[in-house]
N, C-alpha and C positions, 0 to 999 in steps of 0.2 A: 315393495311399493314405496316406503318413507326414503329407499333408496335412489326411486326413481325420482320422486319428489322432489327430494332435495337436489336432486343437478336438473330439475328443471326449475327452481326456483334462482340456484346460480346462474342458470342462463336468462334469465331474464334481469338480473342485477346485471351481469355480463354486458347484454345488449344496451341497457342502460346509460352505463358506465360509457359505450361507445357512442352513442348519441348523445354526451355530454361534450365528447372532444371532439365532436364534428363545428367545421365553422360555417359562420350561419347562412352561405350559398354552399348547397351540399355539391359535395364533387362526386363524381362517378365512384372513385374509390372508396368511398363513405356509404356504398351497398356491396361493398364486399367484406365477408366476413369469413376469414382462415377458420375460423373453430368450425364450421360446418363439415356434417362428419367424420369428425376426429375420433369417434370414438371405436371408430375400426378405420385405419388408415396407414396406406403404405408409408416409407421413410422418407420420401423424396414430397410427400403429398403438404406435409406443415410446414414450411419455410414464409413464414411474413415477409422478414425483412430480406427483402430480393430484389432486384429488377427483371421483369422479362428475358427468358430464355439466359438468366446471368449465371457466372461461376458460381461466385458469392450468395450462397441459401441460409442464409441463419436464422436459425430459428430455438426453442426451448427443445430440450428433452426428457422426458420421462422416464422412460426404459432401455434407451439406448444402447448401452454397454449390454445390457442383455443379450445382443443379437439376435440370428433367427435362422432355426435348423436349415433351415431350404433355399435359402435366401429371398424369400418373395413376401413371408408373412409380416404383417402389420408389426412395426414397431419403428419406437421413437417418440411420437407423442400420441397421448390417449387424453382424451375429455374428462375421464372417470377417475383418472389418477389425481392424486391429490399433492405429491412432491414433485420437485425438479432436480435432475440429476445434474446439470450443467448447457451449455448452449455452444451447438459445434458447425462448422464454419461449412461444412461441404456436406450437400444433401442429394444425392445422385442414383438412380437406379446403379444399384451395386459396389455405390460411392460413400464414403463417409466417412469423416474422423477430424479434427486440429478441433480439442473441446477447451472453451474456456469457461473458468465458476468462479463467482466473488464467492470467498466467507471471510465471515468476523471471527475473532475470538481461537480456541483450539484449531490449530494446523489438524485437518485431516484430508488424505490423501487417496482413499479410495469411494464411488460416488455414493455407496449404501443400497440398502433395499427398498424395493417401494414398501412392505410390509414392513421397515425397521429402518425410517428415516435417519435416525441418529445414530444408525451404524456406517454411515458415511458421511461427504461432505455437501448431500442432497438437500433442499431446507423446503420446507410444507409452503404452501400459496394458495389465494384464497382466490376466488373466480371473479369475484367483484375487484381483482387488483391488477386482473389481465387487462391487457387491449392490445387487438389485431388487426391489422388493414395492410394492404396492397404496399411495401416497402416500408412497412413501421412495426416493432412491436416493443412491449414495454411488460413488467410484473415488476412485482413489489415480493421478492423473496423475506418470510414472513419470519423464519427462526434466525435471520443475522442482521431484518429490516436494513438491506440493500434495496435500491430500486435500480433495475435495469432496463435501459433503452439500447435498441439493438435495428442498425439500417444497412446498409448495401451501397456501392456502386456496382457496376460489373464483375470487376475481378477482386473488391474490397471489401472487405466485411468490417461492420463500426461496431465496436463494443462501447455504452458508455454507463458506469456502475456509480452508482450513488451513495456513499458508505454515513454511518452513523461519525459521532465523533469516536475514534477509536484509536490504539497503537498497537491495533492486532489484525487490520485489515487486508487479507490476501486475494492474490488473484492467481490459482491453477490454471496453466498451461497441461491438459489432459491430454498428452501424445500418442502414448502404446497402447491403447485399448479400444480394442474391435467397439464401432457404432454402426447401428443397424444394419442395413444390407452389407457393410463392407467386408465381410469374414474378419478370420483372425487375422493379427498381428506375423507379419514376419520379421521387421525389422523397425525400429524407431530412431530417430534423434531430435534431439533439442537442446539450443543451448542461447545462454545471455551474453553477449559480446556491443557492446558501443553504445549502452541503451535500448539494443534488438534486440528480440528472443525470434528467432529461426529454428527451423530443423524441415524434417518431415516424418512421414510412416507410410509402410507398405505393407499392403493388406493381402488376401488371398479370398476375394467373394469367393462365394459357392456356386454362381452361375461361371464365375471363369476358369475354378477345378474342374467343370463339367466338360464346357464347351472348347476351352483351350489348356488342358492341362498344362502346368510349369509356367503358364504365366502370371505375372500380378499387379496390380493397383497402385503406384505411387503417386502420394500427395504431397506438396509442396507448402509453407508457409514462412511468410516475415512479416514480424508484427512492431511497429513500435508505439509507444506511451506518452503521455502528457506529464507526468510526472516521476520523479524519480524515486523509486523504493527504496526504505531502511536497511532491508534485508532481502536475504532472496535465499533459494536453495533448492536442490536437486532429489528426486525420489524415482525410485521403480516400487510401486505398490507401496507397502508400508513403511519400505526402507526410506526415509529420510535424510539427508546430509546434508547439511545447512549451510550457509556457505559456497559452496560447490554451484559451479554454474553450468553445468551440462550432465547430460542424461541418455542413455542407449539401451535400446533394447523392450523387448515388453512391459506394458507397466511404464513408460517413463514421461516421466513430468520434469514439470520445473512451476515454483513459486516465487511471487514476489510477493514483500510486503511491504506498507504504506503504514504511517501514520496520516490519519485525516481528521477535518476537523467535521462536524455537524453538516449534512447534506453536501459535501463535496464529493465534486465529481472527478472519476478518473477515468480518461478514455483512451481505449485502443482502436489502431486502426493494424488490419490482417490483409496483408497482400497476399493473395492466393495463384497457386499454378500447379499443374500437371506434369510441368517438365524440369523446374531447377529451382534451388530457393532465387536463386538471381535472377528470375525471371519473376517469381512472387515478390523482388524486391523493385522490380522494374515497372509491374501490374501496379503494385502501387506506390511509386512516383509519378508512374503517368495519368494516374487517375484520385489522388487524394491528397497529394501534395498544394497544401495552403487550403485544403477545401474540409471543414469542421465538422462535426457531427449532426447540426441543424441545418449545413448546406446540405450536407450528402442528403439529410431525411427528405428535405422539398426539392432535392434533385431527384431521390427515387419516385417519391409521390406524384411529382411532377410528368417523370417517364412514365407510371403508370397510368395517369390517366390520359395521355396522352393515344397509351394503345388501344386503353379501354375507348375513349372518345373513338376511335373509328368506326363507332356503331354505336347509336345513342337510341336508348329506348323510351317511349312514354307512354304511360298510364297509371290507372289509381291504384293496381294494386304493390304495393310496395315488396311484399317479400318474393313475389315476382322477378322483380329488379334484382332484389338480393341474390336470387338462384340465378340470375341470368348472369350479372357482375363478378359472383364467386364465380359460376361455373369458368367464364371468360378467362378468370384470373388463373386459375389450373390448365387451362389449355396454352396461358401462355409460360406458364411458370414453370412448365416439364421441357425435359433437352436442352440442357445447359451450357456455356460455352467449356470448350473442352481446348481454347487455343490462344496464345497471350497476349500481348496489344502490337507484339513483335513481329506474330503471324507463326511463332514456334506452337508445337502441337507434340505430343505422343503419337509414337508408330505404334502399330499392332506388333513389331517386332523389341521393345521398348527403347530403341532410342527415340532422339529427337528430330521431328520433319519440321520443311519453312513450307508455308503458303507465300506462293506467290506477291511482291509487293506490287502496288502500281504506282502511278506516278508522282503521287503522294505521299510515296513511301509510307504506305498501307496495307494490310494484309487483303487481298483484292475478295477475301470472304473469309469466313470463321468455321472452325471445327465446334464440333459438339458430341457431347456424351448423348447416348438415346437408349430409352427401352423399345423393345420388340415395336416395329409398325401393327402388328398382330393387329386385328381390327380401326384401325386409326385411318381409314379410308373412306367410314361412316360417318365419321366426325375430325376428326383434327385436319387433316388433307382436304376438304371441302372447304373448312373455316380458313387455313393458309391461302390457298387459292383465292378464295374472294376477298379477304380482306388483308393479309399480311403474306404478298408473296416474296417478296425479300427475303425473308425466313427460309420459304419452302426453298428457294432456288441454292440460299446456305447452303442446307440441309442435304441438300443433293448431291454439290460441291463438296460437304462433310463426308459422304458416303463414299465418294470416289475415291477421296483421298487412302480411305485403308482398299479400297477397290485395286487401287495401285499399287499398296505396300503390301497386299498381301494375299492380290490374286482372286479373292471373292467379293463381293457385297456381303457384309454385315446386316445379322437386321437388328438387332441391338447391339451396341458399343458401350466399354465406358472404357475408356481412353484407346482407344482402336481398338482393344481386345472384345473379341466373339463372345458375347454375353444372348444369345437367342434368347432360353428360356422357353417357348416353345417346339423349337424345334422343328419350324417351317420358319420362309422370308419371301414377306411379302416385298423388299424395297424395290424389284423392280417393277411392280405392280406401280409402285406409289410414282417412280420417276416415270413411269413411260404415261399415268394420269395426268404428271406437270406435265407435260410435252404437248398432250390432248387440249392441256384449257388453255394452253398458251404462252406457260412460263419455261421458257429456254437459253435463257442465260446460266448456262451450262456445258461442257463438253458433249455435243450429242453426240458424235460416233463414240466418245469412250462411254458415255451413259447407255448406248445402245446394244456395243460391244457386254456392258457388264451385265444387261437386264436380260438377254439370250442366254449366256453362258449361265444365269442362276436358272433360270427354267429348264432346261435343255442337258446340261452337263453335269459329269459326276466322277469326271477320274480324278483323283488326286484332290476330291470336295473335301475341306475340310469342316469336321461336324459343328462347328461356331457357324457353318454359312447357312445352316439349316437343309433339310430338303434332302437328306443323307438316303431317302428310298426312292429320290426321282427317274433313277433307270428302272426301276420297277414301271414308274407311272409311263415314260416315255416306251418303253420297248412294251410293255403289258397292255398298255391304254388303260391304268388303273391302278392305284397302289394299295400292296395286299395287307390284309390283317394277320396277322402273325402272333397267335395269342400268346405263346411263349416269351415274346418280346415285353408283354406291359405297355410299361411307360417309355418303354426305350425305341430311337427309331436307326435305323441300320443298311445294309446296300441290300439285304433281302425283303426288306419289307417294316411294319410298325404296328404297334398295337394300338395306334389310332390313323388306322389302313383309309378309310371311310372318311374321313373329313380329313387327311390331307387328299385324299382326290380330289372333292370339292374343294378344296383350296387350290389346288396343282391346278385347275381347270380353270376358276375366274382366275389367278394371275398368266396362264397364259393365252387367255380373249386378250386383257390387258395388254399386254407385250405384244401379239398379234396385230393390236391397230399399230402399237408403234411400230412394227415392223412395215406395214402400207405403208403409214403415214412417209416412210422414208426409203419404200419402193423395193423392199427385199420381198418379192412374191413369194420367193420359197419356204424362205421362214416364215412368212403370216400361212402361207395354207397349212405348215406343219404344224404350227401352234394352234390353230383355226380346231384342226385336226383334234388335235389334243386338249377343245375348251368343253367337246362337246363329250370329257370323257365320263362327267357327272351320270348320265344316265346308265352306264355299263352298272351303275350301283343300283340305280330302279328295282324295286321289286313289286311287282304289279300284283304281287296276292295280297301284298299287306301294304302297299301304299305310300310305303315309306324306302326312305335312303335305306341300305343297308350293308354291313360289309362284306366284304369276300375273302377270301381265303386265298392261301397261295394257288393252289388247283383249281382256281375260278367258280367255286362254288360260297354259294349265299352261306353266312356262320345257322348254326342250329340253335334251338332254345335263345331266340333275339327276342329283347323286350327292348320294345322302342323309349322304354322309361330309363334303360339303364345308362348310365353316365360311362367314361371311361372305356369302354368295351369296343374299339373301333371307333369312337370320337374323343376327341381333344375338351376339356371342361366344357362338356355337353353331353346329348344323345342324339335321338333318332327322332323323337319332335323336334327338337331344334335345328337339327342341322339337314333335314331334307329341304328345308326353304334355302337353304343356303346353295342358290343358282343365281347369283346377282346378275351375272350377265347376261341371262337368258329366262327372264319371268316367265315368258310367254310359252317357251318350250316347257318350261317345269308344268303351270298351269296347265296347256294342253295333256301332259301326260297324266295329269291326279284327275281330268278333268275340270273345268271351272265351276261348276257346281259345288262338288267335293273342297276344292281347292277353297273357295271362300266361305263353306259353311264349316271348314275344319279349322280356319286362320280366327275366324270370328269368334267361335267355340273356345280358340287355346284363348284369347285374350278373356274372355266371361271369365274362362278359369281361371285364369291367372291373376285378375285383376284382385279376388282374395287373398290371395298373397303378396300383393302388393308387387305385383309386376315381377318376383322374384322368390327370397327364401324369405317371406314374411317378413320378423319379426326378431330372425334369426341374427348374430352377430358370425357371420362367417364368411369371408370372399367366396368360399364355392355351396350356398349356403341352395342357390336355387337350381342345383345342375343337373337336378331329377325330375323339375317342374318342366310343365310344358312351354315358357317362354322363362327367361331370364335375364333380365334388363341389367343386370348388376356383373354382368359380364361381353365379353364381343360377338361373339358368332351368332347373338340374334337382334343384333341394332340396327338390324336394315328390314323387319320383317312387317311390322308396322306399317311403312309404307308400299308395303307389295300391292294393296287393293287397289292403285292407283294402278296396275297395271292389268289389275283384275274385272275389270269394270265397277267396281264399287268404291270409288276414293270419299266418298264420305265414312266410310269406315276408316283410311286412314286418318281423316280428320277427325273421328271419335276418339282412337286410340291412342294415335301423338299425344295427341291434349289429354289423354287423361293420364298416360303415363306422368308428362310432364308436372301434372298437377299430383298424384299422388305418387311415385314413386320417388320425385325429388322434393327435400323438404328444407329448412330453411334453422332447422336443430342439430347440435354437436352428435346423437345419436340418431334419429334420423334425417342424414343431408342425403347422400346419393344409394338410398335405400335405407336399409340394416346393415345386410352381408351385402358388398361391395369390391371390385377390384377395379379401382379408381386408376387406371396404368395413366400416369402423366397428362392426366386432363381429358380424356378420353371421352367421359361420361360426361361431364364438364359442358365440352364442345358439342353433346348432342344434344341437350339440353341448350346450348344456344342458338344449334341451325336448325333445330326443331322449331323454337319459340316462335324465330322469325316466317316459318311457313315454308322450309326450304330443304331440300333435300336429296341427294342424288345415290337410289339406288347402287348402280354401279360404280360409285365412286371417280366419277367424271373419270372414267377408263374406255369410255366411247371414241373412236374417230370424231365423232360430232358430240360432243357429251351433251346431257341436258340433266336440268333441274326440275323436281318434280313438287306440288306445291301441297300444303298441309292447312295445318289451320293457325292463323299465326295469331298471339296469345296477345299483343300490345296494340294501344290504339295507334301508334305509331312507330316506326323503325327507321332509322335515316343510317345508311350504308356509306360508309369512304370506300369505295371499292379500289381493288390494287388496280386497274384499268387506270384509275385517275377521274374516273364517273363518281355519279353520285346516284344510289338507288335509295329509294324513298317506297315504304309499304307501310298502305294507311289501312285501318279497318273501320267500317262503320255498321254499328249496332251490335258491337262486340261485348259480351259479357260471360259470367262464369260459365251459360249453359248455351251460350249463343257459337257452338261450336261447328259447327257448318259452314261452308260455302253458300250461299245462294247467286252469289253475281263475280265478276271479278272482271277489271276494265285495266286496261295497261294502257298508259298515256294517252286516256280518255276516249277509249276503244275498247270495246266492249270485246272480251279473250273468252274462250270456250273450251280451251287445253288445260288438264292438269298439269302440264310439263311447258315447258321454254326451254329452246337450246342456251345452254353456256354463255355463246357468244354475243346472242340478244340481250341475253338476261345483263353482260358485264359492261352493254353498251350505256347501262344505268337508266334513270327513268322515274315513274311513280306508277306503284301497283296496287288498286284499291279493290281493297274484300270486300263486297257485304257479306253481313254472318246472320244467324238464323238460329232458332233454338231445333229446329227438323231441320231434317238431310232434304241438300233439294236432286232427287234422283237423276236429273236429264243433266247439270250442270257435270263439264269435266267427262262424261264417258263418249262422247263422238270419236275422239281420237287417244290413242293409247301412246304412252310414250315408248318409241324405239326400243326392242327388242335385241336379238344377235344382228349386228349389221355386217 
């Protein structure tokens, strides 16, 4: 308890401390707060100083060099910790390494423990000396009293260290040592040449031993200084050699050091690339050259509020804003650029590709590193579409690019290499969605050609593309459980047989309209065929999804509580709702009755739990409960009542997830146990707030959006249409969580649901709210089912 205490008493000095350096018209950025949740948080999740969707993620480390057996689990920075190991340049699902550390005083070389800070060159920091926001951050390192500020452009990372008066002031270059997701080290260099320190290191994640064996991770860096160091010298771990200006191998650094005088400052700027240090040297000329450490800060603060501004919220409750502003700022700060200002990029083969220039002689779109789409159709694909479709249409373009080099769609990358991690791919799910709302500035026959062949094919599939039991599902009509398998998925089958069927089945509905949409009758009736293969799981004595076996037989001793066993970090509560494209079938077959005294019921229960694993500090902490918010396969389940005849039930449950499962604390932000994938949760929490949300993941021929209860007196939308949507509420408060009225440009609407196209033609959408459900409002007509 005096534990818990004391970091909620640091966090509120914390908060403090940031409402001291707000200026006095607050900006959007100034309700986002990075420490939210950090005290279980992936590697890629804590980067401040960034811009949107940027190379360049820098941010503090804590356990970094630790790494992480599996490559998925939380590390790099934690709330709880009380040292900094150093601050490193590249934050990426399965990405990470180029560390820089001020110390004073004793040369030490490796970073220490958090349990035995002074057995490294880590130094303790006090919470009241942090500050974090949207492209800034800053501490005050307490055992060498250095103060550090730390910003971004694109492809630039700014170091700027504040030293005491000293003739012992160093700055580590931290090269060869595995940082969070990146695995180990297989090769390094670094070296001082003209006033640059360059090199790189190449890593070997654990998701790319898996899915693309023999291939690996190379990071790229050129950094040059304001000042010129006394001395300098070369290490591999404890080896030192002074002097010496270059360094190979694991373990290798390089040091400079400075005499300073009393608060001077020294700053670096770190050109960053994926593909050659000449291109990290070119990243940044083109991007930093004559441009100083307080330009770059109000050039990134500047971009971020810029993004954030395309949706401006208002109302009294403030830490509202804060969830709504952090969460925004995670959904744009995951999938980073992965390609240079040149248009060069990494092959999944490791050399070097161009993107196309135009006439500009500009790269005519950007590559990027991504983690798994794996539920991102609930939330992040929804929030691209309406408001930042540039991005999405990247992204797509991104996808193709290894689609070309290497014959599949990826559904996570980090530098073209098949980093899945699940083990399914949704991307053609996600592209044949863009095509649905609208966004087509893209190859569509090559987008079309690649989103069939991932559904549909499997000779020569390689296991990076996911989806390795699809001829089971396509020749069987159902992909088997194979307990012998586990965790592993394979051309016989998988031990989570049961929920990739339901997956196999909503991503080929998806592909099936884009196959109408573009007049291939054969392929939509085959796919068509193959959406409706979820039911072949039914099991009508117990109610529930369940899996099968190779011989077509239901598994024995099934506990719909059990995790793993035929589903993917879930079970058999959770993943029997999982029919996105077809509510109304699912419904029909539990019956409606059943059907929403059973959805009602998991939410009662679960709402103890805090919508997931309580209390718990674990990513799979709620994967036995009956709902689990703190992960994907059940963020679309909430709004099913809307299709159920009872959407004031979704409007109870959105809002209260929204309100108690996301919080506005370093330990509780996006629950407890949490798997925060690249903004994921973030972004539901944002299309939540606003009232908005589409089941199916705007994967309809005619998509539509389905309406909630939306939590601000007002919302004003920059929609990517170029419209502007406007959602006002009136008599909204903590418990006024209902529907009673709802008029769209002064017309009185009677639908829980708007197609897409109306919806993006922009407007003003006024709620009345109510502390009672009003039961006739919303149920006349049900929003589209299998069309």
């Amino acid at each position: 308890m005096k534990s818990k205490l004391l970091y909620l008493g640091l966090w509120s000095l914390c908060t403090m401390c940031a409402s001291c350096k707000r200026t006095e018209k607050t900006r959007l950025s100034d309700y986002v707060n990075p420490n939210i949740g950090t005290a279980h948080s992936r590697w890629f999740f804590y980067t401040p100083a960034a811009v949107p969707f940027g190379m360049a993620k820098v941010g503090p480390s804590t356990n970094a060099h630790y790494g992480n057996e599996h490559g998925w689990e939380a590390v790099g920075y934690d709330f709880r910790h009380e040292s900094i190991e150093g601050f490193a340049n590249f934050h990426e699902f399965q990405v990470g390494g180029v560390v820089l550390a001020p110390i004073v005083g004793t040369l030490k070389t490796r970073p220490g423990t958090l349990e035995d800070p002074d057995s490294g060159y880590r130094s303790r920091f006090e919470k009241n000396d942090e500050y974090a926001t949207a492209g800034f951050y800053s501490v005050r390192l307490k055992d060498y009293d250095v103060s550090v500020d730390l910003t971004a452009t694109k492809r630039v990372a700014y170091h700027r260290y504040v030293f005491p008066e000293t003739s012992e002031a160093h700055v580590l270059f931290d090269i060869g040592n595995q940082q969070g997701e990146s695995g180990a080290v297989k090769s390094a260099h670094v070296t001082l040449t003209d006033g640059r320190v360059e090199g790189y290191v190449i890593t070997m994640p654990e998701y790319v031993k898996k899915y693309q064996a023999g291939a690996n991770v190379a990071m790229y860096f050129s950094a040059v200084l304001d000042k010129e160091p006394v001395a300098w010298g070369a290490f591999n771990g404890d080896s030192i050699r002074p002097r010496e200006n270059q360094a190979d191998g694991v373990g290798a650094g390089l040091y400079l050091t400075f005499d300073t005088k009393k608060d001077e400052a020294v700053t670096f700027k770190v050109g960053l690339s994926y593909t050659s240090i000449a291109n990290a040297r070119l990243n940044l000329e083109s991007e930093a050259e004559g441009l100083d450490f307080n330009g770059a800060k109000k050039q990134a603060i500047d971009c971020w509020n810029d993004y954030l501004g395309r949706i401006t919220v208002e109302g009294k409750n403030e830490d509202e804003k804060r969830k709504f502003y952090t969460g925004l700022f995670h959904a744009l700060l995951g999938r980073g650029l992965a390609s240079d200002v040149n248009g060069a990029y990494p092959m999944n083969d490791g050399g070097i590709g161009q993107i196309a220039l135009g006439d500009d002689r500009k790269p005519i779109h950007n590559h990027y590193n991504t983690d798994a789409i794996w539920g991102a159709f609930w939330n992040l694909t929804q929030l691209w579409a309406m408001v930042y479709p540039e991005y999405y249409a990247d992204w797509i373009q991104s996808q193709l690019l290894v689609y070309k080099d290497a014959g599949w769609l990826g559904d996570g990358i980090a530098n073209s290499k098949y980093v899945s991690g699940v083990g399914t791919n949704f991307t053609g799910l996600a592209i044949a969605a863009a095509y649905s709302a609208g966004i087509r500035n893209f190859d569509i026959d090559l987008a079309y050609e690649a989103a069939r062949k991932n559904e549909l094919s499997w000779e020569g599939r390689l296991e990076g593309a996911g989806k390795m039991d699809v001829r089971q599902f396509v020749e069987r009509g159902y992909a088997p459980y194979v307990e012998v398998l586990n965790f592993e998925t394979t051309d016989r089958g998988s031990g989570f047989g049961a929920s990739h069927t339901l997956e196999y089945a909503f991503s080929a509905y998806a592909v099936a309209q884009f196959a109408e949409a573009l007049g291939k009758d054969r392929d939509h009736r085959q796919l068509m065929e193959l959406s409706r293969a979820w039911s072949r799981l039914y099991d009508a004595e117990s109610k529930f999804i369940r899996p099968r076996d190779e011989d077509g037989n239901f598994i024995t001793d099934f506990d719909p509580a059990q995790p793993w066993r035929g589903f993917q970090e879930g079970n058999a509560w959770q993943y029997t709702f999982y029919v996105p494209h077809d509510p109304a079938g699912l419904i029909e077959m539990l019956g409606e009755d059943v059907f929403n005294a059973r959805l009602d019921s998991i939410f009662t229960v679960s709402r103890e739990h805090i919508f997931g694993g309580g209390k718990t500090i674990d990513a799979f902490a709620g994967l036995s409960g009956l709902y689990n918010h703190g992960n994907q396969p059940n963020l679309h389940i909430s709004w099913l009542f809307n299709f159920s005849g009872k959407p004031w039930l979704t409007q109870k449950w959105t809002r209260a997830i929204g309100k108690e499962f996301y919080g506005v604390g370093p330990i509780h932000g996006y629950g407890f146990g949490q798997d925060e994938d690249q903004g994921q949760l973030g972004a539901w929490y944002v299309i939540s707030s606003l009232g908005l949300f589409d089941v199916k993941g705007l994967t309809d021929l005619k998509p539509t959006m389905q309406f909630g209860s939306p939590i601000f007196d007002r919302a004003t939308i920059k929609l990517g249409s170029g419209n502007t949507l406007v959602i006002e509420t009136v008599g909204n408060g903590d418990d006024d969580v209902y529907i009673q009225s709802l008029e769209v440009n002064g017309s009185r609407y009677e639908k829980n649901w708007m197609y897409w196209q109306d919806l993006i033609e922009g407007g003003k959408l006024v709620f009345e709210m109510g502390e009672q459900p009003n039961t006739d409002w919303g149920t006349g007509s049900r929003p589209p089912s299998v069309e």
